[in-house]
MIMI-869735 format. One record per residue (C-alpha): residue number from 1; x, y, z. Coordinates in steps of 0.2 Angstrom, whole numbers. Layout:
BEGIN
<node i="NUM" east="X" north="Y" up="Z"/>
...
//
This chain:
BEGIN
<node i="1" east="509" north="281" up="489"/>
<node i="2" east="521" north="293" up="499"/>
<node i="3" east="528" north="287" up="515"/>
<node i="4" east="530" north="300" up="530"/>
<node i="5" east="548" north="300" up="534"/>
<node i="6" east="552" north="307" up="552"/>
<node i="7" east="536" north="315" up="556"/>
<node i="8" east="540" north="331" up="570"/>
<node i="9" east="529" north="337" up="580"/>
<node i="10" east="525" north="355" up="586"/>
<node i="11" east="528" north="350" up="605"/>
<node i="12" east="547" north="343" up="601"/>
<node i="13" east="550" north="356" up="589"/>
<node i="14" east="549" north="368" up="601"/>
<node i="15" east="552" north="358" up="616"/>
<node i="16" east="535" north="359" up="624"/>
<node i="17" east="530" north="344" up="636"/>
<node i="18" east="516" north="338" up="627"/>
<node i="19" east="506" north="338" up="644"/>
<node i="20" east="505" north="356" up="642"/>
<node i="21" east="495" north="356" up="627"/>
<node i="22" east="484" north="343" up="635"/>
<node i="23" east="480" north="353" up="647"/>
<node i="24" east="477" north="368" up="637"/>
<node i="25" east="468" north="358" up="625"/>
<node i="26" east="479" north="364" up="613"/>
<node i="27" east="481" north="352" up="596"/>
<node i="28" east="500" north="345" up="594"/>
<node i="29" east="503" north="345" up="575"/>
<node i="30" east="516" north="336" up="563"/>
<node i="31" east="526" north="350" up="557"/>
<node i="32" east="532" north="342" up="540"/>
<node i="33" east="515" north="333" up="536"/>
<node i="34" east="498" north="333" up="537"/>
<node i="35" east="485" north="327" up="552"/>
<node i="36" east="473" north="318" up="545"/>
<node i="37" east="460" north="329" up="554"/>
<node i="38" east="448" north="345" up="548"/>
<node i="39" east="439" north="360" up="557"/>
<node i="40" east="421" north="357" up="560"/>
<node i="41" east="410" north="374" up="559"/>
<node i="42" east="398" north="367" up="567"/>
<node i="43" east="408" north="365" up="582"/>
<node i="44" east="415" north="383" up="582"/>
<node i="45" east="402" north="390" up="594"/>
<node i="46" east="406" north="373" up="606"/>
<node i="47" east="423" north="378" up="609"/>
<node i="48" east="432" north="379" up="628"/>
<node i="49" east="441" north="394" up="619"/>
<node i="50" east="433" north="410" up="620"/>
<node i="51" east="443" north="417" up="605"/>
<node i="52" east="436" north="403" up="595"/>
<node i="53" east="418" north="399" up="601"/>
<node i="54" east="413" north="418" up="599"/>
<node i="55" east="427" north="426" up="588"/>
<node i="56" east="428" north="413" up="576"/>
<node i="57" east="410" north="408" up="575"/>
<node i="58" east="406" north="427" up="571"/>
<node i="59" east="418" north="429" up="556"/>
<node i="60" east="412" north="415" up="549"/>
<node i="61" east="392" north="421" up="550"/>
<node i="62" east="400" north="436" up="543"/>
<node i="63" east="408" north="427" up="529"/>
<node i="64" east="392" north="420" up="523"/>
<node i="65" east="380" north="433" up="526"/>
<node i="66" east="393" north="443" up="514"/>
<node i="67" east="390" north="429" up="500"/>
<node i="68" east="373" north="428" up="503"/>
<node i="69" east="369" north="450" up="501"/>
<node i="70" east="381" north="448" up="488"/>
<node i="71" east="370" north="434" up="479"/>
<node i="72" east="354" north="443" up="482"/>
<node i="73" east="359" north="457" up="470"/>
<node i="74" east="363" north="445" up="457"/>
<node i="75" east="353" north="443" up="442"/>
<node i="76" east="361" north="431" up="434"/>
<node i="77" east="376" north="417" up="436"/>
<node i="78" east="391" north="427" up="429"/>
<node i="79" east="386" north="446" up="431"/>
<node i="80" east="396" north="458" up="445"/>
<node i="81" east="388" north="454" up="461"/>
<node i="82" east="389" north="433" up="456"/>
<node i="83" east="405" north="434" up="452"/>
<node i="84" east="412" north="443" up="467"/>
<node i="85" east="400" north="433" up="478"/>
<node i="86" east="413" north="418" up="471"/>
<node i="87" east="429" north="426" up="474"/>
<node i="88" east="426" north="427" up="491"/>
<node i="89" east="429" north="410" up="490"/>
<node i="90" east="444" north="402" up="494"/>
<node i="91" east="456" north="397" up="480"/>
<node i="92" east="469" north="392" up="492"/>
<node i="93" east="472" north="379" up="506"/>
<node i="94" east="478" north="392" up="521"/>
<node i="95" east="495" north="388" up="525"/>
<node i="96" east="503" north="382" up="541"/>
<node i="97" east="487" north="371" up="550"/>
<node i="98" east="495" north="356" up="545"/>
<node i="99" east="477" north="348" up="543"/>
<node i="100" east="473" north="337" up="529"/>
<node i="101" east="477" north="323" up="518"/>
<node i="102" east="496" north="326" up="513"/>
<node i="103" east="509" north="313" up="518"/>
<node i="104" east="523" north="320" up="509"/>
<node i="105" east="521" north="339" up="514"/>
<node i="106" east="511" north="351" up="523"/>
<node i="107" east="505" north="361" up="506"/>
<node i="108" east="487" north="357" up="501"/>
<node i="109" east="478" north="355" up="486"/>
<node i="110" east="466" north="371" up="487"/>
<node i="111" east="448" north="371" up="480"/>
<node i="112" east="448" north="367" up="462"/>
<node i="113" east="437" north="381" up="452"/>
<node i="114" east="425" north="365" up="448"/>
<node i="115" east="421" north="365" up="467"/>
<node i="116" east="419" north="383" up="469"/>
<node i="117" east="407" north="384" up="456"/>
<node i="118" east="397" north="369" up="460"/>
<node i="119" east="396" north="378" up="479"/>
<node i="120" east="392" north="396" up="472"/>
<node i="121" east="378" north="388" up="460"/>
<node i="122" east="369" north="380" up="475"/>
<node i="123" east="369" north="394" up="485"/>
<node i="124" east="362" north="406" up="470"/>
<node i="125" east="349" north="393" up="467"/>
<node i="126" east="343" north="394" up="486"/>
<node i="127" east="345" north="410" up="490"/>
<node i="128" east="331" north="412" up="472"/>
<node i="129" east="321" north="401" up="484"/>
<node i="130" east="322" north="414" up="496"/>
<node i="131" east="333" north="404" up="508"/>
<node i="132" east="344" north="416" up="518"/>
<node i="133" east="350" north="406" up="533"/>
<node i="134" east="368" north="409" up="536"/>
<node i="135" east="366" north="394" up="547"/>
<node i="136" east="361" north="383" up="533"/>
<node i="137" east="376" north="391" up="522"/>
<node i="138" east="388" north="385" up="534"/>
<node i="139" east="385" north="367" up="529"/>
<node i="140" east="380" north="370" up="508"/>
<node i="141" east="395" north="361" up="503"/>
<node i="142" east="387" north="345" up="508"/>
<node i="143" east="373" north="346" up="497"/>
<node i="144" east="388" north="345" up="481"/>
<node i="145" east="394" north="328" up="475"/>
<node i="146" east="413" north="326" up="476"/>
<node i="147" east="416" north="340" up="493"/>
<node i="148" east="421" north="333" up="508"/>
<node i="149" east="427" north="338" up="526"/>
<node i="150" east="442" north="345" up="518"/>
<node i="151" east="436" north="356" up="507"/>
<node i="152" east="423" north="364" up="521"/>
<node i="153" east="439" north="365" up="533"/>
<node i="154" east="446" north="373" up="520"/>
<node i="155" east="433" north="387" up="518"/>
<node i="156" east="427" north="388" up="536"/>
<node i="157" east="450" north="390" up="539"/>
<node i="158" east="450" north="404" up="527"/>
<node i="159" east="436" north="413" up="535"/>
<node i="160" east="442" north="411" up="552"/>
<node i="161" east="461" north="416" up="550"/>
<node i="162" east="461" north="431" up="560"/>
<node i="163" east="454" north="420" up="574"/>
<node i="164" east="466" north="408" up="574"/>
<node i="165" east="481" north="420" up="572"/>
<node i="166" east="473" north="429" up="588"/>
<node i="167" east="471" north="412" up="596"/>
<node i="168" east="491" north="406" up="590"/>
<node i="169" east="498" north="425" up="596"/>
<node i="170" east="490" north="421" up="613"/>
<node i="171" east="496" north="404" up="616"/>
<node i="172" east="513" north="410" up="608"/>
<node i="173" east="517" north="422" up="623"/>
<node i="174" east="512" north="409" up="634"/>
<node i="175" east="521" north="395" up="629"/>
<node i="176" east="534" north="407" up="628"/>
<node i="177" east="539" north="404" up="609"/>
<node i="178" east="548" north="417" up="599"/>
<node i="179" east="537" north="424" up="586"/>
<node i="180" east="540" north="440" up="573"/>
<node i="181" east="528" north="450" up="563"/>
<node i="182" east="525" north="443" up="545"/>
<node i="183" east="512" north="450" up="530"/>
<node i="184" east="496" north="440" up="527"/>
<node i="185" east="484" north="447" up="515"/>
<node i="186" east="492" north="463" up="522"/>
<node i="187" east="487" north="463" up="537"/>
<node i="188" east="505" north="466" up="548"/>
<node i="189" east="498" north="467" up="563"/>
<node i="190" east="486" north="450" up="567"/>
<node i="191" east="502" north="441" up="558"/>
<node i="192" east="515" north="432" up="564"/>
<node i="193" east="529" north="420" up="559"/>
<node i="194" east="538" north="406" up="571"/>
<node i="195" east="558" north="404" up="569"/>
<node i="196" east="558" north="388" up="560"/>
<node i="197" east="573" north="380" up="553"/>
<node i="198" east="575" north="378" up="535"/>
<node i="199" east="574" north="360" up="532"/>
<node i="200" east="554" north="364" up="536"/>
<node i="201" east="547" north="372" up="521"/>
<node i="202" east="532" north="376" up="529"/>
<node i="203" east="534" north="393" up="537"/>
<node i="204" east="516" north="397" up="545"/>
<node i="205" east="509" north="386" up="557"/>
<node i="206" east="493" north="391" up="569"/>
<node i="207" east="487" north="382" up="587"/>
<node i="208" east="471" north="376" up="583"/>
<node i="209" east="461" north="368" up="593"/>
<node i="210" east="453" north="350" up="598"/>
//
């Protein structure tokens, strides 16, 4: 089993008096590891933060109403509309939240295509039902064998990054921490990159919350 070998967190990194944080109710990560912690969907819409509790909580409706119109076109696993009802899908764990189960390093594992597939499946078979509840969506990973809290972090992370750069941006300037513009997805202008050193090889990293 890998050892964690001088774990640093956000505050010292950047010299923050953890007191701040408290305060602010703002999570201190391990820069150069993972907390062994996940987002909760459910608790989105229960969030202090306004940029998280209404923001957040609609992009992640959005994300699954998307899925759901997508899969109610479908007429079959495997044609157009199933297919891109997949792909929306994350492949990728999203950089830089430092959440998870890595004690080496601060890269996940992703969702294997065996996950995705089981998720897509269940969904298509309940939306054939004529279940359309966006609410219920939000917790379909449960009903597949083998996916866990890391896996719906994972999704629920990907669908709620613009949130969480917003909600990083504006505790950035407060904090009073140097930030530049980087490219996500493309997007230049909800993006942003800290000045880490080098020996870090993690370059993103987002505020996220309790």
């Amino acid at each position: 089993m890998a050892k964690i070998i001088s774990p640093v967190l956000f505050s010292q990194h950047f010299k923050i008096d953890p007191k701040v944080l408290d305060k602010e109710n703002i999570f201190d990560p391990i820069l150069n590891i993972d907390t062994l912690l996940f987002i909760d969907p459910l608790l989105l819409e229960k969030s202090q933060h306004d940029i998280i509790k209404n923001q957040s909580s609609e992009q992640l409706r959005v994300f699954y109403e998307n899925i759901i119109s997508l899969l109610e076109i479908s007429q079959k696993i495997g044609d157009f509309a199933y297919n891109s009802a997949f792909n929306l899908f994350p492949a990728k764990e999203v950089d830089g939240t430092f959440l998870g189960y890595g004690v080496s390093s601060s890269s996940g594992r992703g969702i294997s295509k065996i996950n995705r597939d089981r998720i897509i499946e269940t969904a298509f078979e309940i939306i054939r039902i004529g279940i359309k509840d966006p609410e219920l969506f939000i917790v379909l990973p449960l009903f597949n064998k083998g996916i866990g809290a890391d896996t719906i972090s994972d999704i629920t992370t990907s669908a709620i990054k613009k949130s969480l750069l917003d909600f990083t941006a504006y505790y950035a300037d407060i904090l009073k921490i140097k930030t530049i513009k980087y490219s996500i997805d493309g997007e230049d202008e909800i993006s942003l990159k800290t000045h880490f050193e080098k020996k870090y090889h993690q370059f993103f990293y987002f505020l996220v919350i309790f």
